[in-house]
C-alpha positions as CSV (number, residue, x, y, z in Angstrom):
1,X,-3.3,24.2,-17.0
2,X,-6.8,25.5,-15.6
3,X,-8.7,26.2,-18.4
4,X,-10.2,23.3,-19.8
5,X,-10.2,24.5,-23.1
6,X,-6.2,24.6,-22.7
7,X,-5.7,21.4,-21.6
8,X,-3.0,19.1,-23.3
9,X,-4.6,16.4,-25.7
10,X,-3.5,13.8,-23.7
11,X,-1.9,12.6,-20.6
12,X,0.6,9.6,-19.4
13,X,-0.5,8.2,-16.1
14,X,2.5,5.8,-15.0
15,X,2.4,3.7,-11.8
16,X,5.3,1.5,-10.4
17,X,7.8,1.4,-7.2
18,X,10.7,3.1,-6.4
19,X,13.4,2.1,-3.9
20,X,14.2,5.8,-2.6
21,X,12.1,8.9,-3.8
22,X,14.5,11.1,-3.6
23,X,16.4,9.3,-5.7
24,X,14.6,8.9,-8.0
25,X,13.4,12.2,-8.4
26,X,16.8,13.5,-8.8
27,X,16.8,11.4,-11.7
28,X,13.4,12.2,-13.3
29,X,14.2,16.2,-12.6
30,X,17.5,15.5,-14.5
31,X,15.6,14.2,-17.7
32,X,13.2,17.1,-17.8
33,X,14.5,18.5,-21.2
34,X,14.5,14.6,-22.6
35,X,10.6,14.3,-21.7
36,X,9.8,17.8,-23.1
37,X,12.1,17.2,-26.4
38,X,9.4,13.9,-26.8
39,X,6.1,16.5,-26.6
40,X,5.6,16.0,-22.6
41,X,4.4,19.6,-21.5
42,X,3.9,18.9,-17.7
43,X,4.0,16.4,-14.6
44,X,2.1,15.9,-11.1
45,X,3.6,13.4,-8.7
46,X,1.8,11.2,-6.2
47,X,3.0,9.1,-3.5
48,X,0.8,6.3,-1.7
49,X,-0.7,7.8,1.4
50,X,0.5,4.3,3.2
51,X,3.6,4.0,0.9
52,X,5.6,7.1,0.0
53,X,8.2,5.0,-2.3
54,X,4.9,3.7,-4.4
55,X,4.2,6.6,-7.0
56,X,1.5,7.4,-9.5
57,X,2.4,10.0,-11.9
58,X,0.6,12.5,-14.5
59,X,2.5,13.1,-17.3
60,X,0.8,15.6,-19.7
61,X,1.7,15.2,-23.7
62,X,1.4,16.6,-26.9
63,X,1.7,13.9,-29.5
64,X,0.6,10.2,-27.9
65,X,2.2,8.2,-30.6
66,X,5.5,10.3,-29.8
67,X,5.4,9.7,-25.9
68,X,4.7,6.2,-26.0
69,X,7.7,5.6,-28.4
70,X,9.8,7.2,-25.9
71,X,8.2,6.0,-22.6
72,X,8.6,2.2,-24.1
73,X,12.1,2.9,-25.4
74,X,15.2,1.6,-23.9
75,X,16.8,4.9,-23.1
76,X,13.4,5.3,-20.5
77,X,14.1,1.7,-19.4
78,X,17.6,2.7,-18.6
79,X,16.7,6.1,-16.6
80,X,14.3,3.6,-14.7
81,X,17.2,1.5,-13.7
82,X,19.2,4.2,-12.6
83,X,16.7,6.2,-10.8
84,X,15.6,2.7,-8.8
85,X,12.6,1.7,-9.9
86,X,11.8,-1.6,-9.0
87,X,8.6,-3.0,-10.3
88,X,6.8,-3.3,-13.8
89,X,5.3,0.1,-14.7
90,X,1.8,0.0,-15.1
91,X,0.7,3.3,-17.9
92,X,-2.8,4.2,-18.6
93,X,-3.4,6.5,-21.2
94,X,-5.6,9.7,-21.0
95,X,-7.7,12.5,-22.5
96,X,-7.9,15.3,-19.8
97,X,-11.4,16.8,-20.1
98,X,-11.3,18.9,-16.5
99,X,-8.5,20.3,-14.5
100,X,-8.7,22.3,-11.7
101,X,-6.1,21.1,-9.1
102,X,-3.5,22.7,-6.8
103,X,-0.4,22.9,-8.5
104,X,2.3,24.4,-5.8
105,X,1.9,22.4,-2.7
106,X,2.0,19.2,-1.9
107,X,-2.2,18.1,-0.6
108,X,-3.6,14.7,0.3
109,X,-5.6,13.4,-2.8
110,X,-7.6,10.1,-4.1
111,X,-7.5,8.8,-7.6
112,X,-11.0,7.0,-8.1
113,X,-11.6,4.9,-11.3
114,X,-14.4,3.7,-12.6
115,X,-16.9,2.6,-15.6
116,X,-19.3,5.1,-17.2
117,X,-22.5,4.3,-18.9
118,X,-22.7,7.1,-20.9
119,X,-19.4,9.4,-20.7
120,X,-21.2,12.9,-21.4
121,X,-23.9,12.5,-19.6
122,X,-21.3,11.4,-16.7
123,X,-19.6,14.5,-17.2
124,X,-22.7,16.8,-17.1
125,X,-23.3,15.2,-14.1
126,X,-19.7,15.9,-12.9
127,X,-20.1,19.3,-13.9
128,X,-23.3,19.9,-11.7
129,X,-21.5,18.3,-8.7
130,X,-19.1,21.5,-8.6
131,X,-20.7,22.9,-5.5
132,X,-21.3,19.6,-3.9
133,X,-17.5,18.8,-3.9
134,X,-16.5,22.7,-2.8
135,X,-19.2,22.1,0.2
136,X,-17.6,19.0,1.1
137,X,-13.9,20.4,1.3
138,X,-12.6,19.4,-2.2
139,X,-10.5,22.1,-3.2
140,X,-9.0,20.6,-6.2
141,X,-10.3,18.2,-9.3
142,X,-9.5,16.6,-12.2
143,X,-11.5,14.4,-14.7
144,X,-9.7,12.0,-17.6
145,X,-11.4,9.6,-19.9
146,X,-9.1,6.5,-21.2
147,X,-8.1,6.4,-24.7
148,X,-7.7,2.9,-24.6
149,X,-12.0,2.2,-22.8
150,X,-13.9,5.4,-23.3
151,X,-16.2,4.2,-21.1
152,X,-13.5,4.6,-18.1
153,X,-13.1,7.2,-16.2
154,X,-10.1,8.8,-13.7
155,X,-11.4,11.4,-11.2
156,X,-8.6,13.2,-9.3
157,X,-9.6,14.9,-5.8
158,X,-7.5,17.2,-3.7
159,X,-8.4,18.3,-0.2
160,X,-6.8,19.3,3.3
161,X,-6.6,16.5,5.0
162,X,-7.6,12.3,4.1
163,X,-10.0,12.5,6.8
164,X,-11.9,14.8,4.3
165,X,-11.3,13.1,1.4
166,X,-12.6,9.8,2.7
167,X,-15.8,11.4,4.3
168,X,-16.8,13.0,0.8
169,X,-16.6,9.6,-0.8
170,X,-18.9,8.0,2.2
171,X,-21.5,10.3,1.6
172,X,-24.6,9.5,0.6
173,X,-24.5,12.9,-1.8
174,X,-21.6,11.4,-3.8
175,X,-23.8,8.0,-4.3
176,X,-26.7,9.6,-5.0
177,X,-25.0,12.0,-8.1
178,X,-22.8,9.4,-9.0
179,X,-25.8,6.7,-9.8
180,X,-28.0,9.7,-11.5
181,X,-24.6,10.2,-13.6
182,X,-24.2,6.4,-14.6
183,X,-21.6,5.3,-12.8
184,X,-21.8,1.3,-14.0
185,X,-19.4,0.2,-11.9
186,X,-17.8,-0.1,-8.0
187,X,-15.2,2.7,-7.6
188,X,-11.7,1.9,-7.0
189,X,-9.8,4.2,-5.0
190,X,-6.0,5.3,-3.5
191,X,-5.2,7.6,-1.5
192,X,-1.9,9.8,-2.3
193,X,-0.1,12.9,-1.5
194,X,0.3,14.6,-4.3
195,X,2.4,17.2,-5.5
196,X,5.8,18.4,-6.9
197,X,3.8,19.4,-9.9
198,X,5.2,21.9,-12.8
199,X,4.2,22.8,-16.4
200,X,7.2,22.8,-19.0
């Protein structure tokens, strides 16, 4: 999935808790051919830099109206019991417009959401930054616009280390292109490692 014109029409972001990852992974492995018999064509896992057990998770689909039958239905609510998930899921729904991440190890990364003035001027703007984010040890990317705001944005960053991560978004660079791109609102940010990625 690194050719933008190849990427899925839209993607599943689910947050919530778990009580033991690897529990719960051997559960969500186990219901791989359930997911792909709905239209889902991919994942990427994350796991809270500060809390490995609290998980944000890509989920790349075919057919939204078919995945959110299925995520909502109470077979999915049963595989959540089982596999110990313990808090409300939170799901934000997608268009993936860039992808360009690391898809076979696991690499410290930052979600950052925020509010776009104009979303293609934004992404022009995104665009441009290319070398600005290579220069300052980003290594991987990812861009989504929500289905449900258009005007709202999910930028995915990879790098070697937080310490890098967390410089880039100090800079006064990042500011600078983010303004001139019309970024109307205050970032918010987590911090992950993410990983344990694979493409049905």
């Amino acid at each position: 999935m690194t050719d933008s014109a190849q990427l899925p029409p839209a993607a599943l972001i689910i947050s919530y808790q778990v009580a033991d990852f690897d529990a719960w992974k051997a559960v969500f492995d186990a219901n791989e051919q359930g997911r792909q018999k709905q239209g889902y064509v991919g994942h990427h896992i994350n796991r809270a830099e500060n809390d490995p057990n609290s998980l944000t998770i890509y989920l790349a689909v075919e057919d939204v109206d078919s995945a959110k039958a299925y995520v909502t239905s109470d077979d999915v609510k049963s595989l959540m019991e089982k596999a110990g998930v313990t808090s409300q899921p939170e799901f934000m729904w997608m268009t993936p417009v860039r992808e360009a991440i690391i898809w076979d190890r696991e690499l410290p990364a930052m979600i950052i959401i925020h509010d776009v003035e104009d979303f293609d001027a934004w992404l022009a703007g995104y665009d441009a930054a290319d070398e600005l984010q290579r220069s300052n040890g980003i290594i991987g990317h990812a861009a989504n616009r929500s289905i449900d705001d258009p005007s709202r944005v999910l930028v995915y960053h990879q790098a070697e280390s937080f310490d890098t991560l967390r410089s880039f978004l100090r800079s006064d660079e990042l500011r600078t292109v983010m303004k001139e791109a019309g970024v109307v609102s205050e970032p918010e940010v987590t911090y992950h490692t993410g990983g344990w990625g694979k493409i049905y």
